[in-house]
C-alpha positions as CSV (number, residue, x, y, z in Angstrom):
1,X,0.0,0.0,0.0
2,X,1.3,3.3,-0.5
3,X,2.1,5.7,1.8
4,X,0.6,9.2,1.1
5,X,3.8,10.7,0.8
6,X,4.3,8.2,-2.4
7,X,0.6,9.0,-4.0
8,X,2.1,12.8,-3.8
9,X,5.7,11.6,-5.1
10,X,4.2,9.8,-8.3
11,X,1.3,12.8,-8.8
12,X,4.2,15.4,-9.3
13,X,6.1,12.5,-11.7
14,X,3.0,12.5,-13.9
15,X,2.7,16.2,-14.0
16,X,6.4,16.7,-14.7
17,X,5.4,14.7,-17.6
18,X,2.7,16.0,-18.9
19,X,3.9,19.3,-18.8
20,X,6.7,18.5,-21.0
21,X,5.2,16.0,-24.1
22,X,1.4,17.3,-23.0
23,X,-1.2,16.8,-24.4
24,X,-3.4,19.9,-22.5
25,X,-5.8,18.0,-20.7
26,X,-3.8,15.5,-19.5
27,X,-1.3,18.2,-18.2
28,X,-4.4,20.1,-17.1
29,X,-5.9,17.1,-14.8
30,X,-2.0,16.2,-13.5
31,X,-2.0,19.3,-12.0
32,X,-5.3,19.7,-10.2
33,X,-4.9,16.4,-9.0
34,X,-1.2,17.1,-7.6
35,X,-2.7,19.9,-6.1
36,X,-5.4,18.0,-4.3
37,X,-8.2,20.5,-6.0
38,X,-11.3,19.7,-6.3
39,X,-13.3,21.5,-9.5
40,X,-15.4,23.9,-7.4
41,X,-12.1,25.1,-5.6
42,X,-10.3,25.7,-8.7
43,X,-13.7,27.6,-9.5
44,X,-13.5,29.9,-6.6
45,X,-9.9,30.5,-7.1
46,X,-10.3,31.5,-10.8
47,X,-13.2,33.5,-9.6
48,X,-10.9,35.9,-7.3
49,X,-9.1,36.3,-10.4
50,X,-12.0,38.1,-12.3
51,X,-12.6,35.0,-14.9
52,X,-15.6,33.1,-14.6
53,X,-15.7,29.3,-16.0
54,X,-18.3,26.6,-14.6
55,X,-17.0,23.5,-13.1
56,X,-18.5,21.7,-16.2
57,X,-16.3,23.2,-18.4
58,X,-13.3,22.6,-16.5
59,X,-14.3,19.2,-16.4
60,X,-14.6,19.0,-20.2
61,X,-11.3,20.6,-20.1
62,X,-9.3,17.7,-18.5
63,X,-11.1,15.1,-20.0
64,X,-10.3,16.5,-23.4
65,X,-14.0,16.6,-24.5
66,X,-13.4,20.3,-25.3
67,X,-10.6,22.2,-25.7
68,X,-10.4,26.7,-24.1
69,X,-11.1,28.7,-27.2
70,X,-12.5,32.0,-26.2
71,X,-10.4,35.1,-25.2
72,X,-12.2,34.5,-21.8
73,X,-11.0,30.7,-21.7
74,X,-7.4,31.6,-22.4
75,X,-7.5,34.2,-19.2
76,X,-8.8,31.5,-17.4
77,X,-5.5,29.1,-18.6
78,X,-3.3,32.0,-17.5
79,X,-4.8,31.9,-14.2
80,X,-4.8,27.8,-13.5
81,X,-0.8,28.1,-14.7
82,X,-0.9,30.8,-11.2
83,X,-3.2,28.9,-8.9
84,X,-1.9,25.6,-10.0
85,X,1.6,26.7,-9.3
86,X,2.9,25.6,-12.8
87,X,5.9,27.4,-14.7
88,X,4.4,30.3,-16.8
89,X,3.2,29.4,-20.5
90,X,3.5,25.5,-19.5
91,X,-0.4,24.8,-20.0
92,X,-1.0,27.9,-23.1
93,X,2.4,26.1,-25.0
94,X,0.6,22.7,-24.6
95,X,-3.1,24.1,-25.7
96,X,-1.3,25.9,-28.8
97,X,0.5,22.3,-29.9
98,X,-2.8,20.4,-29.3
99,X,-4.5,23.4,-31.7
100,X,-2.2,22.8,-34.1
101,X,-2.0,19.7,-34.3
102,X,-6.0,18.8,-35.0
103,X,-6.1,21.8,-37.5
104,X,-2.7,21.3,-39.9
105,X,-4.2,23.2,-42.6
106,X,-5.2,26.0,-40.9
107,X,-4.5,29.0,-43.6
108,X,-1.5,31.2,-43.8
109,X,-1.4,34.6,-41.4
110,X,-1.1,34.4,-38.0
111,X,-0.7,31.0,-36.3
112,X,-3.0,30.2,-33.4
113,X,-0.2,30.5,-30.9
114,X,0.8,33.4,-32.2
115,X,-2.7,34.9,-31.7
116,X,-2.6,33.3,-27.7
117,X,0.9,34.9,-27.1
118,X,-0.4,38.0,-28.6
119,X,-3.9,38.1,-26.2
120,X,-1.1,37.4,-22.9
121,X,0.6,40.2,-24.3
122,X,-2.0,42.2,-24.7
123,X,-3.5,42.4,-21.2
124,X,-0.3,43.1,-19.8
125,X,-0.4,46.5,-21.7
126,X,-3.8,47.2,-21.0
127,X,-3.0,46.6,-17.5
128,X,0.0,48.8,-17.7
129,X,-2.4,51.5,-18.9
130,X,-4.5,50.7,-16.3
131,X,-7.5,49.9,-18.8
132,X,-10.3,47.3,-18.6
133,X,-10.9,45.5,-21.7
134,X,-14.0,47.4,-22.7
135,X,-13.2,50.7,-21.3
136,X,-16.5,51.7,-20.4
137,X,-17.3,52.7,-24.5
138,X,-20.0,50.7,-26.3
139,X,-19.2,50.5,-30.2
140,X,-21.7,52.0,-32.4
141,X,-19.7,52.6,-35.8
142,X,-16.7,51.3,-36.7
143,X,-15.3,52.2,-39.9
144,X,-11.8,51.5,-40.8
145,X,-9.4,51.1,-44.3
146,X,-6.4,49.6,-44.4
147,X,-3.7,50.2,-46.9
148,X,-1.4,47.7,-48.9
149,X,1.8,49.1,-50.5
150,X,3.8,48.4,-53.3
151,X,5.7,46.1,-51.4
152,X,2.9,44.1,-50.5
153,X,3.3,45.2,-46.9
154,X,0.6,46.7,-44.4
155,X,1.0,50.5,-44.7
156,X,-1.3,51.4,-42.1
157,X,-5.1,51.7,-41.7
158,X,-7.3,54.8,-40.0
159,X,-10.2,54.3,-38.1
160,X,-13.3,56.4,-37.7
161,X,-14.8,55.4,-34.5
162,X,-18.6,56.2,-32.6
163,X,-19.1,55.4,-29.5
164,X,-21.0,55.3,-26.4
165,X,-20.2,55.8,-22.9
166,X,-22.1,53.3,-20.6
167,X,-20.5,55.0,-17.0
168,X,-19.6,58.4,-16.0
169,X,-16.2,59.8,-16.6
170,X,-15.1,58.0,-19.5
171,X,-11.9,60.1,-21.2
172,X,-10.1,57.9,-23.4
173,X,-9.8,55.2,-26.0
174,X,-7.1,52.0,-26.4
175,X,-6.7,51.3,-29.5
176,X,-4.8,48.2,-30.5
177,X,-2.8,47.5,-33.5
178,X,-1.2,44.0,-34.2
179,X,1.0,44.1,-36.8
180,X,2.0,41.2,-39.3
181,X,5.0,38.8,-38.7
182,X,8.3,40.8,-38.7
183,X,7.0,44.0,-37.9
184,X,8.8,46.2,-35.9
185,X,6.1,48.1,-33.5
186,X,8.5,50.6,-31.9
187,X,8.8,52.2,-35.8
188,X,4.8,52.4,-35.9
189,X,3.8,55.6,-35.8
190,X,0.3,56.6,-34.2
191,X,-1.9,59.9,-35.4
192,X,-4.8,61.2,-33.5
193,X,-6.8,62.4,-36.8
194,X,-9.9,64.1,-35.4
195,X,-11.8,65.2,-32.0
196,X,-8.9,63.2,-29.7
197,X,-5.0,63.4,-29.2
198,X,-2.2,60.8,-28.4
199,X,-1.8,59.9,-24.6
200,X,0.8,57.1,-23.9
201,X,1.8,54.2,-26.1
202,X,3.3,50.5,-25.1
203,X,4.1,48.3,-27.3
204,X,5.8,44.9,-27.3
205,X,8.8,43.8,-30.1
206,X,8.0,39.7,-30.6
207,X,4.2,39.7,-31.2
208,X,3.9,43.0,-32.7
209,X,1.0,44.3,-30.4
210,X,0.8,48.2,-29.8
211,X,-2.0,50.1,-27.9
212,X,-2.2,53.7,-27.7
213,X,-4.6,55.9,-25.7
214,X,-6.6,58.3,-27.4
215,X,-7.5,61.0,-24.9
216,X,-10.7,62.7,-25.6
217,X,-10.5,66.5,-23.7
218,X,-13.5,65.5,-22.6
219,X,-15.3,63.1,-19.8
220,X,-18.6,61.5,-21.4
221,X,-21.4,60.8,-18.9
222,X,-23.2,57.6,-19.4
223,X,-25.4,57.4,-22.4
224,X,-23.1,60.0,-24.1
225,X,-21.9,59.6,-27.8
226,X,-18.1,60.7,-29.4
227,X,-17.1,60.4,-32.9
228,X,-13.5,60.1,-33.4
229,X,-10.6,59.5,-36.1
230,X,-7.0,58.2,-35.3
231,X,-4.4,56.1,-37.7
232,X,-1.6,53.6,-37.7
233,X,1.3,54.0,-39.9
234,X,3.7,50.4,-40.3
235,X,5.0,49.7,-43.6
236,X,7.5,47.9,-41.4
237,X,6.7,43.8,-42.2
238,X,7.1,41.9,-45.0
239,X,4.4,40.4,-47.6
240,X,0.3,40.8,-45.8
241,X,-2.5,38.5,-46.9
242,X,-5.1,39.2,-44.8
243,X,-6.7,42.0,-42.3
244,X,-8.3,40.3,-39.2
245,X,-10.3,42.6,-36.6
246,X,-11.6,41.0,-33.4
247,X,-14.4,41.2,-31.6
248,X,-14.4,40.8,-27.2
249,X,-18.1,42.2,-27.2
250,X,-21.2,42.0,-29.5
251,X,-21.8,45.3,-30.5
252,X,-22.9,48.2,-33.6
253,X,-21.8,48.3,-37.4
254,X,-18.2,47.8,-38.8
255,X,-16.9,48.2,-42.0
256,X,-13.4,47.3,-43.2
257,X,-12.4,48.5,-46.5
258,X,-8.5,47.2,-48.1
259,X,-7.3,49.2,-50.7
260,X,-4.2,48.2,-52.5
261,X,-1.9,50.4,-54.7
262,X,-2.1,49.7,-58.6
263,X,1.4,48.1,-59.4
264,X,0.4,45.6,-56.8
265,X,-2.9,44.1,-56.8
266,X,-4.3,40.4,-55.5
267,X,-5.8,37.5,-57.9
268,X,-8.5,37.4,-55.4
269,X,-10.0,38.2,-52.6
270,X,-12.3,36.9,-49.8
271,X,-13.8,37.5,-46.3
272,X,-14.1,34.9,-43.6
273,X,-14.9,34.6,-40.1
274,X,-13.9,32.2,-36.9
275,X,-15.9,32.3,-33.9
276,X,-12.5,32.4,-31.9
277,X,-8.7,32.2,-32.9
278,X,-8.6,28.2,-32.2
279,X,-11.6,27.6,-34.5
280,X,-12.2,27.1,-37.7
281,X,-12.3,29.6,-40.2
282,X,-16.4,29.7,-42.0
283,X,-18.2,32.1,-43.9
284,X,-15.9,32.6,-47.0
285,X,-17.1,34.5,-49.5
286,X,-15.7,35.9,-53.1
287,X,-15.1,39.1,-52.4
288,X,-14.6,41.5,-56.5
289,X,-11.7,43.7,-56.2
290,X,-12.9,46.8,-57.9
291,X,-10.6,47.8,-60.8
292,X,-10.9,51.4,-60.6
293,X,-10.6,52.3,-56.6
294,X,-8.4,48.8,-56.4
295,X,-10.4,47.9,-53.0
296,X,-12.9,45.6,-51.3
297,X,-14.6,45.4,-48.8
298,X,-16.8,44.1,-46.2
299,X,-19.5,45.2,-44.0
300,X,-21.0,43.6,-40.4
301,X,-24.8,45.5,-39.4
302,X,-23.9,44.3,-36.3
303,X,-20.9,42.5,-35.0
304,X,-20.9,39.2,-32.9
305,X,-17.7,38.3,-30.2
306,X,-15.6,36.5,-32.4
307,X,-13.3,37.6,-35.3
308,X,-14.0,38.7,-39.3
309,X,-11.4,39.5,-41.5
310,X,-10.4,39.5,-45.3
311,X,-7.8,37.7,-47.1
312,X,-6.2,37.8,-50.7
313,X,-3.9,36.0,-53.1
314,X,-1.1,37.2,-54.6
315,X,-0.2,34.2,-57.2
């Protein structure tokens, strides 16, 4: 019979090796059971971290029924690699592979695990800027065009933005600008177009992720609108094929327009949507390029959580 010193000797074995050949939900269930959690405990603690998941889905989760897809799901893997005392990225490197490895001809563009690094990133430098992930703005209108240069390279994009203040006091916006593989966000340059002015910017060099404040001069009571304008300038990557825009919160109208300069124009072009970065891309559709203004585009009435994009071919 074994001692319980032994049980707790070969539950940190197994974890040790899980965490290194994986998969996720084996990894995932070596570590609750070496720490001696039950589900609703590892409930409770995730809870004092802000992320809400039931015990059913964390039970899904280390039986491998279903795998964390939504940006809320990835917060909550951050979390279990904290309460769960495991060495940082162990379980998000492991849910990347697994990702991966069931979808192998997942398109060209940003790889899955480059989109979960990029989301870790990312609240780090809201959090540095001391912003929630909605900001206390509801999304009415968002138009935006993106430019593609002569080098086939992302040249920047401008957004005209309408929204609506659901709290008192709002002052500011966050914009967020991931760039394409290569780029070099320290070289982006931000402009604060119309009715709001640069505040501070962060940025991070391996995934490419900026945010930028847009301070408004103003503080919007709740139910108040604001229109405003503000750009990106890159030009600093290599070849782009796609535009994705994502989508924490259901919300109003966007539009996305690419335009592309004439000595350098796609074959084709398409739109598509995912209902998170681990899932399947759906909804493609032929998108004409028109000949004269050299764009396309794409418009959402009303946009769901989840991400839309467009993509093209150059050969």
């Amino acid at each position: 019979m074994r001692t319980r010193t032994q049980h707790a000797d070969v539950a940190t074995t197994e974890l040790e090796t899980a965490l290194r050949g994986g998969p996720f939900h084996v990894a995932l269930r070596a570590a609750i059971t070496a720490r001696g959690l039950p589900l609703q405990r590892v409930q409770h603690h995730l809870s004092r971290y802000g992320v809400r998941v039931g015990v059913t889905s964390l039970s899904y989760w280390q039986q491998g029924a279903r795998r964390p897809q939504r940006p809320e799901s990835l917060r909550a893997v951050r979390a279990l690699e904290e309460i769960l005392q495991l060495p940082d990225e162990s379980l998000i490197r492991l849910l990347a592979e697994a990702e991966e490895r069931s979808d192998p001809e997942r398109p060209t563009g940003r790889s899955y695990r480059s989109l979960v690094e990029a989301s870790g990133v990312l609240e780090r430098l809201l959090a540095e800027l001391e912003s929630p992930l909605d900001g206390g703005l509801h999304t009415l209108g968002h138009h935006e065009r993106v430019r593609i240069g002569a080098r086939r390279e992302l040249l920047g994009r401008e957004s005209h933005h309408i929204v609506r203040a659901h709290k008192d006091g709002v002052d500011r916006y966050v914009a967020i600008h991931h760039g394409d593989p290569g780029c070099a966000p320290e070289r982006t340059t931000v402009r604060a177009l119309e009715n709001c002015r640069t505040g501070r910017v962060r940025w991070h060099r391996d995934t490419g992720v900026l945010v930028a404040e847009l301070l408004f001069d103003t503080r919007l009571r709740a139910g108040e609108t604001f229109l405003f304008r503000y750009a990106f300038e890159d030009g600093t990557a290599g070849t782009s094929s796609e535009y994705v825009r994502g989508f924490g919160f259901a919300g109003g109208q966007y539009a996305l327009q690419v335009h592309f300069t004439e000595n350098a124009l796609p074959v084709r072009c398409h739109r598509f949507t995912q209902h998170s970065a681990a899932a399947p891309r759906s909804g493609r559709q032929e998108l004409p390029l028109s000949g004269h203004h050299r764009s396309v585009h794409l418009v959402e009435p009303r946009v769901r959580s989840g991400i839309v994009g467009i993509g093209w071919d150059w050969e």
